[in-house]
C-alpha positions in Angstrom: 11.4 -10.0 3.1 12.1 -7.5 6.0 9.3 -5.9 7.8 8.3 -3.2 10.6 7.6 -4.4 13.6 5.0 -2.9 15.8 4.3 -2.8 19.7 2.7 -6.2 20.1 5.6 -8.0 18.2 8.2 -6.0 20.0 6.1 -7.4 23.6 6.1 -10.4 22.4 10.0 -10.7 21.8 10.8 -8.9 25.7 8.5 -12.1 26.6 9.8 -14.3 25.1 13.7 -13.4 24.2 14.3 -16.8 22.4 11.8 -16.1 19.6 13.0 -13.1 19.1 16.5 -14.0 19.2 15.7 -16.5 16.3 14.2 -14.2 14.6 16.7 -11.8 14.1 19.5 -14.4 13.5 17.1 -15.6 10.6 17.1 -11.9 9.7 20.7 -11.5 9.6 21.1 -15.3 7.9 19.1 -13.9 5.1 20.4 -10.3 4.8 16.5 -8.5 5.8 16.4 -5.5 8.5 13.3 -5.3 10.8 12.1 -1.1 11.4 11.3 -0.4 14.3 9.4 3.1 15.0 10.0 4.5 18.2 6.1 4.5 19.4 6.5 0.9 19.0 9.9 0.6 21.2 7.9 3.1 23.8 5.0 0.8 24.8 6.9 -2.4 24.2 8.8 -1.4 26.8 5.9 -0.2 28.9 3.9 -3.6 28.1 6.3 -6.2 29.3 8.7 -6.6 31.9 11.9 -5.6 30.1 14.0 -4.9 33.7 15.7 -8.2 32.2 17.3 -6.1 29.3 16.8 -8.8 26.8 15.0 -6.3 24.2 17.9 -3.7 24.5 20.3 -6.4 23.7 18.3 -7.4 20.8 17.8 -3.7 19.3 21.7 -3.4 19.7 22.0 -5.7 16.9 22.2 -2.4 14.2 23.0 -4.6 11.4 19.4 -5.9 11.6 17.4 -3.9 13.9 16.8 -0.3 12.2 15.1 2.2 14.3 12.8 4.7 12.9 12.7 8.2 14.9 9.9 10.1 14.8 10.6 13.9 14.3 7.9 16.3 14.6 7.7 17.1 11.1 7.0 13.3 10.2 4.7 13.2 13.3 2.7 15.9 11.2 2.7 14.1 8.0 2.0 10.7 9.6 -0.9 12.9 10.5 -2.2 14.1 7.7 -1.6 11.0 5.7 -2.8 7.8 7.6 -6.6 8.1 8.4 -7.9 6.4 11.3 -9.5 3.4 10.6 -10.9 1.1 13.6 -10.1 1.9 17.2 -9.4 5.2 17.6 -7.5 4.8 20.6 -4.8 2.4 18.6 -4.2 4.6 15.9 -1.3 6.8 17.4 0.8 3.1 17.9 -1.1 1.8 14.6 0.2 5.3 11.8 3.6 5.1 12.4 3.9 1.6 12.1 1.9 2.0 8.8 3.6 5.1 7.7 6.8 2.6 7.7 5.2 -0.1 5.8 3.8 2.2 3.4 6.9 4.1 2.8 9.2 1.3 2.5 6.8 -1.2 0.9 7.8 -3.9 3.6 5.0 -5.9 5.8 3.9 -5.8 9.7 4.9 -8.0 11.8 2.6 -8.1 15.1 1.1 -10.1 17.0 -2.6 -8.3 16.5 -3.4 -8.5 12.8 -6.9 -7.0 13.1 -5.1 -3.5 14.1 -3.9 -3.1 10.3 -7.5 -4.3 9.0 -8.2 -1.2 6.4 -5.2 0.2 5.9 -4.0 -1.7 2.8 -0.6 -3.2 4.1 0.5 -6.8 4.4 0.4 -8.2 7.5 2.8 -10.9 8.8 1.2 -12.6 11.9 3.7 -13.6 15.2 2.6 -16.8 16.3 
């Protein structure tokens, strides 16, 4: 099943580019596509050392990897739509991530399950 993956899977693939390069190939072997919203990309980027380049090489691979831009009218129904529940200080990385779930009934994978806790979408931990 494809998925969305948020901020802490995204970190976790710049730290570690042979998982995530694994994962994608498993992604392309079985024909899934992993969203990725652009938040997410943001503070990946800003949470691991990506000077390597290892995570742009892995978002090049369009056949998988589809980005999801947020425009400022979805940045407005994002937030009028997804409440916050838990940490407040999450929730701008946490909506669009669930936005994307929601809307394309696919899971999140992340390395932080407890950051969905509430918002009714299935959750696919990164080991």
């Amino acid at each position: 099943m494809s998925n969305v993956a948020d901020h802490t899977a995204l970190t976790s693939f710049a730290e570690t580019p042979i998982f995530g390069q694994v994962l994608v190939d498993d992604y392309v072997r079985d024909r899934r596509f992993l969203a990725v919203p652009t938040v997410s990309l943001m503070e990946a980027t800003r949470a691991a050392d990506t000077s390597s380049g290892e995570l742009a090489d892995l978002l090049r691979r369009r056949v998988v990897i589809k980005v999801v831009d947020l425009d400022a009218e979805l940045a407005v129904r994002i937030g009028s739509h997804i409440p916050v529940t838990g940490a407040q200080a999450d929730w701008p990385l946490v909506a669009p991530v669930v936005w994307v779930a929601r809307s394309l009934d696919i899971g999140v994978l992340t390395s932080q399950p407890r950051l969905y806790n509430g918002y009714g979408v299935r959750v696919v931990p990164v080991l």
